[in-house]
Backbone as CSV, one residue per row, in Angstrom:
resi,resn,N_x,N_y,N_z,CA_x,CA_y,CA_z,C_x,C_y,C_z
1,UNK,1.488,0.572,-6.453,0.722,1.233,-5.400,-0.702,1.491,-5.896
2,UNK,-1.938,1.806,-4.932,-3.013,1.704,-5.513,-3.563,3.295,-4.735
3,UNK,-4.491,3.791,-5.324,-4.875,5.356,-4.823,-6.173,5.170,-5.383
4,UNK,-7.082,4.559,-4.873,-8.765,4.683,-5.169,-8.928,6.001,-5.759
5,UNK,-9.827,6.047,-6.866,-10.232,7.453,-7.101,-11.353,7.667,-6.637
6,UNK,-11.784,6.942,-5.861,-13.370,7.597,-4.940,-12.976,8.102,-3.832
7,UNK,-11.936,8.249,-3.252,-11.125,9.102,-2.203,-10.383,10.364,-2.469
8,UNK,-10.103,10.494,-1.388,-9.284,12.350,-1.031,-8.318,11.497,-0.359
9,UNK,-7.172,12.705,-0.789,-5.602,12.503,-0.093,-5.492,13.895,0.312
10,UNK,-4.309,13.668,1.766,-3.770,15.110,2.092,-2.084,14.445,1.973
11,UNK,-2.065,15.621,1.704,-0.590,15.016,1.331,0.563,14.644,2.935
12,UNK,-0.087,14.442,3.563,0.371,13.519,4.603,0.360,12.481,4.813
13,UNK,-0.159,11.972,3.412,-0.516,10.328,2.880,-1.342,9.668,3.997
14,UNK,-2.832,10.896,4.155,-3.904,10.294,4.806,-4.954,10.141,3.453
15,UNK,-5.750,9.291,3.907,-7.324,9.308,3.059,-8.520,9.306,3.651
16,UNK,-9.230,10.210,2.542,-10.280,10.697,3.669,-11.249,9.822,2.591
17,UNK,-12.670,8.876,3.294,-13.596,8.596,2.208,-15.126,9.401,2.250
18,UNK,-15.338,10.400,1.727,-17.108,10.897,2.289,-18.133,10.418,2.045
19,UNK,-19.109,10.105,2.978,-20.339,9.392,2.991,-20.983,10.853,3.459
20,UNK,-21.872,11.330,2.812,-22.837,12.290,3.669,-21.789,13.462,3.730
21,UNK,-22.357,13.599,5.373,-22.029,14.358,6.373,-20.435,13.751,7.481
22,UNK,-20.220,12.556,6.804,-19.310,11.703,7.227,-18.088,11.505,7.171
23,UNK,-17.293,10.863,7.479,-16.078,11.060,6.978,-15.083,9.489,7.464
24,UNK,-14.704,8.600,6.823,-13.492,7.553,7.134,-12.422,8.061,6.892
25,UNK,-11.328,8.101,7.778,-9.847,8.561,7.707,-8.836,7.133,7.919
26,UNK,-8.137,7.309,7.349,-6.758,6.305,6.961,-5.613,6.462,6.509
27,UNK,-4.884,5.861,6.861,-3.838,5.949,6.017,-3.505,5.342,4.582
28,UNK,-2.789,5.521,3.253,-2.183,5.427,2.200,-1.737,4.200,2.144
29,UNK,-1.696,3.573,1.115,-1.077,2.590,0.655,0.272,2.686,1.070
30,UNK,0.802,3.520,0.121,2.042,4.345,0.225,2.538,4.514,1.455
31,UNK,1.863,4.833,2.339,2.306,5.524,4.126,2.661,3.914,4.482
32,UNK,1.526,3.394,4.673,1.598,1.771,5.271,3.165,1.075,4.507
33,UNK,3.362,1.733,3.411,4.216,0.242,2.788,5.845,1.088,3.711
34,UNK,5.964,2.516,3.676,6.626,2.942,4.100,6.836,2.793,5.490
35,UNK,6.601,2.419,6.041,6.216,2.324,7.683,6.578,1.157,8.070
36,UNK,6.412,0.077,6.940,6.560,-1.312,7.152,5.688,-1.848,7.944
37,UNK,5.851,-2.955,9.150,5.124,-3.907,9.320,4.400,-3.050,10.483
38,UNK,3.117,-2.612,10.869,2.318,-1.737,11.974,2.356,-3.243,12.802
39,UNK,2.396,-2.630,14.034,2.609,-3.233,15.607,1.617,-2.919,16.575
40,UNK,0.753,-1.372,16.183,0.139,-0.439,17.039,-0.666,0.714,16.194
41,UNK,-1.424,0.594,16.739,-2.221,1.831,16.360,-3.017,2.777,17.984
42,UNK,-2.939,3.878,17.454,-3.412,4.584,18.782,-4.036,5.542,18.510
43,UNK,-5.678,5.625,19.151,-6.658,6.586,18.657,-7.683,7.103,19.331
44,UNK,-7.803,7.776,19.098,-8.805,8.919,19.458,-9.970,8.147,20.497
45,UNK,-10.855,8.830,21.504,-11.586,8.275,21.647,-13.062,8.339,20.995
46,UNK,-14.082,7.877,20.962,-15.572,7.857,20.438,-15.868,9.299,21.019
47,UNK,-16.625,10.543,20.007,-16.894,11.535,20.947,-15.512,12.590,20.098
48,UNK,-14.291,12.423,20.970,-13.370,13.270,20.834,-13.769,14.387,19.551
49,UNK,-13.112,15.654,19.504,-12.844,16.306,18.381,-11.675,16.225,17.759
50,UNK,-11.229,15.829,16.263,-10.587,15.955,16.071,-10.008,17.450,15.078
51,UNK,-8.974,18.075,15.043,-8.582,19.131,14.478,-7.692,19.423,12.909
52,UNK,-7.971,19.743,12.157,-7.507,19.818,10.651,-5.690,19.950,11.431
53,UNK,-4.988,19.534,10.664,-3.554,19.537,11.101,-3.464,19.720,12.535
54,UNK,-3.725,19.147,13.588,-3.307,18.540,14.788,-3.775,17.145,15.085
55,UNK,-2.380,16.593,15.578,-1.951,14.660,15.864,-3.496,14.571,16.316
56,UNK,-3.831,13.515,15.728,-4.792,12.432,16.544,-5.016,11.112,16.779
57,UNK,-3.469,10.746,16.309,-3.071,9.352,16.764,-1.922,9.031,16.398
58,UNK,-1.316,7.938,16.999,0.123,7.468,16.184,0.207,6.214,15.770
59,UNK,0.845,5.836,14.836,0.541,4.437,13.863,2.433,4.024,14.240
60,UNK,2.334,2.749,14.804,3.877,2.359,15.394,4.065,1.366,14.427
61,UNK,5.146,0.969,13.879,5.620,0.073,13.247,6.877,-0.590,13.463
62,UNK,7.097,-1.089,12.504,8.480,-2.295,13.152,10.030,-0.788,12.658
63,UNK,9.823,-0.173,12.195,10.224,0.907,11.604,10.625,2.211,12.603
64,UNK,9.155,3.088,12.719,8.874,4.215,13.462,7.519,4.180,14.162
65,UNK,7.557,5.270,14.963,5.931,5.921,15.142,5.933,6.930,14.702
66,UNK,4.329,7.347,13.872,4.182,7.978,12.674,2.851,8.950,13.347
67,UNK,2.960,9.918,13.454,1.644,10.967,14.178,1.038,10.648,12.920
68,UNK,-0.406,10.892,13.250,-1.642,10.617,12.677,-1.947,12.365,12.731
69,UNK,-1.826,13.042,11.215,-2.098,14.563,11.420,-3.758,14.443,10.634
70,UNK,-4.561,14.918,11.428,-6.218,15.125,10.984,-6.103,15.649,9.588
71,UNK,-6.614,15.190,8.617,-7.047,16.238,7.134,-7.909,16.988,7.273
72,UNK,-8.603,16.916,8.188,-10.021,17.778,8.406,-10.773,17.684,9.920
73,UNK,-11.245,18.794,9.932,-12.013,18.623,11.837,-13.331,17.905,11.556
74,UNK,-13.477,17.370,12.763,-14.669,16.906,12.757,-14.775,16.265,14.293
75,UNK,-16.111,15.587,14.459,-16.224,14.443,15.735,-15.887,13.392,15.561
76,UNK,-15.409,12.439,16.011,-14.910,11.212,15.927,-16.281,10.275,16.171
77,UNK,-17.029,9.579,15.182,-18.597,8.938,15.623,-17.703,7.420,15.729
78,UNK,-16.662,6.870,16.122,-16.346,5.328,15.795,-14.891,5.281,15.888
79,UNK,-14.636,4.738,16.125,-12.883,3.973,15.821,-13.045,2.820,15.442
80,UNK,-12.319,2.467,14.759,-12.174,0.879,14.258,-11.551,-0.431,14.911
81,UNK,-12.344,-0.932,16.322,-11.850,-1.749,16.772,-10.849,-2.565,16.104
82,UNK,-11.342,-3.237,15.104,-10.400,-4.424,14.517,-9.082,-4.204,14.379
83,UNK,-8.699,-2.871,14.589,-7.070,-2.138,14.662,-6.260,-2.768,16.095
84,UNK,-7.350,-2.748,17.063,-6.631,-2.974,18.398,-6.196,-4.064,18.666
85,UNK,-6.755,-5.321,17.864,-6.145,-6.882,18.140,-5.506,-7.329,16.979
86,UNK,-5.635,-6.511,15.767,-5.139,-6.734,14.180,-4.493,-5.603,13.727
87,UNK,-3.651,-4.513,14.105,-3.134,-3.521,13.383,-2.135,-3.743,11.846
88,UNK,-1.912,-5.175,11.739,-1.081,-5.260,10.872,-2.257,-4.874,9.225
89,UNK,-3.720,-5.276,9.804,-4.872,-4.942,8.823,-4.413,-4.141,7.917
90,UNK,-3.650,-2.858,8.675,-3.672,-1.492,7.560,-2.666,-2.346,6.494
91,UNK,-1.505,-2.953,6.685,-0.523,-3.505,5.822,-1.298,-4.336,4.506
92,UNK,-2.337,-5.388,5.198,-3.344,-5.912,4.690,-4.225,-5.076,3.114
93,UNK,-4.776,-4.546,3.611,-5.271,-3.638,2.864,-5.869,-2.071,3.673
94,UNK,-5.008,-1.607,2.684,-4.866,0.166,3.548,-6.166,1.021,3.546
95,UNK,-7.139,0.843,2.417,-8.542,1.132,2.237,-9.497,0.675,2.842
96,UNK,-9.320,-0.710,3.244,-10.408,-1.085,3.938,-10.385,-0.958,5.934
97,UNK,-9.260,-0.571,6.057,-8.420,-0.436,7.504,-8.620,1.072,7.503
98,UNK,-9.566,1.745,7.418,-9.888,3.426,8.003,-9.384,2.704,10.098
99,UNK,-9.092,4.214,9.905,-8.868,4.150,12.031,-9.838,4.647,12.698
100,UNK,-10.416,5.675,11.750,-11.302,6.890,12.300,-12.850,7.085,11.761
101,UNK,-14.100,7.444,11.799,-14.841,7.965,11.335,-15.628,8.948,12.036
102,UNK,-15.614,10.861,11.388,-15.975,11.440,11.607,-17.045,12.077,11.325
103,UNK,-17.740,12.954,12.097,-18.540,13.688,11.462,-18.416,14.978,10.864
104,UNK,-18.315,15.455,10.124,-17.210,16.494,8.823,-17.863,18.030,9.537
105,UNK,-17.207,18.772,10.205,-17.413,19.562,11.040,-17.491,21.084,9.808
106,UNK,-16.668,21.243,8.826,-16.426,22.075,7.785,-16.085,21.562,6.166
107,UNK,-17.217,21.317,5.581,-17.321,20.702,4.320,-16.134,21.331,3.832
108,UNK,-15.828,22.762,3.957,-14.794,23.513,2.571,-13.433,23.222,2.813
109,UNK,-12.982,22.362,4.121,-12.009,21.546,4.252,-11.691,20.522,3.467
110,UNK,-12.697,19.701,2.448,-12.223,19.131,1.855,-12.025,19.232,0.459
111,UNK,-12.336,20.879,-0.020,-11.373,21.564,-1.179,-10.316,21.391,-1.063
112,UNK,-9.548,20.840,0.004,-8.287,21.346,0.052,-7.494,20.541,-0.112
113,UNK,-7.915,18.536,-0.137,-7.518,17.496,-0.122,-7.469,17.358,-2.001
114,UNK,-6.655,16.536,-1.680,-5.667,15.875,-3.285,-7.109,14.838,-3.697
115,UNK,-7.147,14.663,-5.189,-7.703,13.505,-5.860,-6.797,12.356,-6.073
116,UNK,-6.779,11.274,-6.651,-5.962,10.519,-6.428,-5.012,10.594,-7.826
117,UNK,-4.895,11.023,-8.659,-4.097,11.574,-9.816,-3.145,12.743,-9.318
118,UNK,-3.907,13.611,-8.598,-2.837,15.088,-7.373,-2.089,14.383,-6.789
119,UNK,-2.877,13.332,-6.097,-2.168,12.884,-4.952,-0.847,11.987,-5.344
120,UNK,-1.141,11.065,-6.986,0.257,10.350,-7.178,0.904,11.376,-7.907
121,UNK,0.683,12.483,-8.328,1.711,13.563,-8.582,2.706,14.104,-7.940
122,UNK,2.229,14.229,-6.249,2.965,14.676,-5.295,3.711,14.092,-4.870
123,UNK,3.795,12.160,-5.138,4.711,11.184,-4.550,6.001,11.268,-5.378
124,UNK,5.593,11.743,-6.852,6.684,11.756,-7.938,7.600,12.097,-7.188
């Protein structure tokens, strides 16, 4: 499994990447391999707010559907088209397949996210 160390994890096996004032959200290596083959992705619109622990999307697979719980609030500035005709992408590679990019509404929200050494601690 791979856990970039230039990222944040919540232990809902999301990843958050910060640019700025910014924010890319995704899912985990780990989440994706667990989930198996994605079929669907479903998200937010451009605009929307999203909320620190409340759903803001669901990731369907050949498996389950998996709520998408926010790591952090913010505005949603983008969704990642290439999800809507290619969702299997996240399977592809899980880092480069963000769903979301926000604008980081409360920086001290992301004290609260895992490094990627926390974060493979918590999978133990």
């Amino acid at each position: 499994m791979n856990y970039p160390s230039d990222l944040k994890y919540a232990k809902n096996h999301i990843w958050v990447k910060i640019e700025g004032n910014e924010a890319y959200i995704g899912i985990t290596d780990y989440a994706q391999d667990q989930l198996g083959e994605i079929l669907f992705v479903e998200m937010p619109e451009v605009g929307d707010e999203i909320s620190k622990g409340e759903e803001f999307g669901v990731v369907e697979s050949s498996k389950v559907a998996s709520d998408l719980v926010a790591p952090i609030t913010g505005e949603v500035l983008e969704i990642n088209e290439k999800l809507d005709d290619e969702p299997e992408y996240i399977n592809e590679d899980a880092y480069d397949a963000w769903i979301v990019k926000v604008k980081i509404a409360d920086e001290s929200e992301l004290n609260e996210l895992l490094d990627s050494s926390n974060y493979e601690t918590a999978l133990a």
